[in-house]
C-alpha positions, 0 to 999 in steps of 0.5 A: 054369640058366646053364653057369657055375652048372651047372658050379659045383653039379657042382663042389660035389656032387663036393666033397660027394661026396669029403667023406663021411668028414669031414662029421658025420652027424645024430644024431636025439637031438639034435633032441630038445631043450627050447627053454627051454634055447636062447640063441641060435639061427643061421639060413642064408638066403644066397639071393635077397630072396624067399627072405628074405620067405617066411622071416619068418613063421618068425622072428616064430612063433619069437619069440612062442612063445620070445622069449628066444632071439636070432635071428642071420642068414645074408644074401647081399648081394642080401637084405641091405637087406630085414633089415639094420635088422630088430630081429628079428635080434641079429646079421646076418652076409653070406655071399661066396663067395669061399674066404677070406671063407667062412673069416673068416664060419666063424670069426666064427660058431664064436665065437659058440656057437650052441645050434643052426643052421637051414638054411633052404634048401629042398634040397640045398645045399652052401654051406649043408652046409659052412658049418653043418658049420664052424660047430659039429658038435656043435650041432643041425641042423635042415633042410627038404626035404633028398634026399641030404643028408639024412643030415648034419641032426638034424632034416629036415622034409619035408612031410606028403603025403610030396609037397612042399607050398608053399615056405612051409609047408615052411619053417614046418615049420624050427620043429616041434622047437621046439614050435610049432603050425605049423598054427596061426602065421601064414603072412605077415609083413611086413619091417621098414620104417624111418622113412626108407625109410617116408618115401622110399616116400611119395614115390615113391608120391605120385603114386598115389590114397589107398586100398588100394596094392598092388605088383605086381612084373613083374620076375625075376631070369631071362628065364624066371621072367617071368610071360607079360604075358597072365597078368599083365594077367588078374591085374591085371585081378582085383585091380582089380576086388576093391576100389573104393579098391584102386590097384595099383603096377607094378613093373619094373626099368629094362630092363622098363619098355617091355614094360609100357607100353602098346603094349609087347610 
């Protein structure tokens, strides 16, 4: 973690800290309420694209068990483009977190009368905390994974081992007080595709053998949640011995393409 983000989560737990008396705490009865009476549901996503891709079993397993409830979304700038056009979601809105534009999203949302908010980042978050607590206190609120904020959330799901499971069952844990069977939802569903960026991946991918295309992203966003090259090929190398027609797709960001070619370090 860089200083300047270091400094920023102190800065936000201080701010948490001084706002003890102001925050509204969790009232488990309100966790306790019938789908079948729910309209409109908000969720908090403001993270990276990955965090959105493991999100949306959660928004299909909703819809199919409650298709009358209308899902609105929370983005950051970076996840936009995967849900922007996605007919899941009725409204999509972009988290900044510049002050001011905190307090026209706060407002945007208060107008729009949740039934309920799911924050679905998995921990203690501050940004997601404040924002959920300005939008309407008096609505549920459901969370996952949450230590010392915990407190502030109608409902928190925490893993069964008491441990922590895998980020995914975690967060398909966001719908249990809506009755569904997380044991038994999917674990994997794909982002929407539009007709045009269909058509742009054709291109791109016009060059590859028909069969099985697999991507396979070397890239991160940080040094240090790059994969080492040695664990990367040995993966390759099991993917393309699983199927005859399987062609894996490299994938890397401009700075990462001569590590990847041959003879790259």
């Amino acid at each position: 973690m860089g200083i300047i983000k270091a400094a920023e989560h102190k800065v936000k737990a201080i701010a948490v800290g001084l706002s003890t008396m102001w925050l509204r705490k969790g009232r488990a009865e309100l966790a306790q309420f019938d789908p079948a009476t729910l309209s409109r549901v908000l969720f908090l996503r403001p993270e990276k694209i990955g965090d959105m891709v493991i999100s949306l079993p959660v928004f299909d397993a909703l819809k199919a068990r409650h298709p009358h409830i209308d899902l609105h979304l929370v983005a950051s700038p970076r996840s936009l483009p995967l849900v922007k056009d996605d007919p899941r979601f009725e409204k999509i809105f972009v988290y900044d977190k510049r002050p001011l534009h905190v307090r026209r999203l706060a407002a945007e949302l208060r107008a729009e009368n949740y039934d309920c908010i799911i924050d679905m980042i998995d921990n203690d978050s501050a940004t997601t905390l404040f924002l959920s607590q300005m939008i309407g206190r008096e609505i549920p609120h459901i969370g996952v994974g949450k230590e010392n904020h915990e407190r502030y959330y109608d409902f928190n799901y925490r893993h069964p081992d008491g441990i922590g499971g895998h980020i995914i069952d975690n967060t398909m844990g966001l719908l249990v007080p809506f009755g569904v069977d997380i044991d038994k939802a999917g674990r994997y569903a794909g982002p929407f595709i539009t007709r045009a960026a269909g058509k742009k991946a054709d291109i791109a991918l016009g060059d590859v053998e028909p069969g099985l295309r697999v991507g396979f992203n070397l890239s991160a966003g940080k040094p240090n949640r790059i994969w080492p090259l040695e664990k990367a090929i040995a993966l390759a190398g099991q993917l393309a011995g699983a199927r005859d027609d399987l062609r894996l797709v490299l994938m890397v960001t401009p700075d990462d393409r001569e590590r990847v070619r041959p003879g790259g370090t």
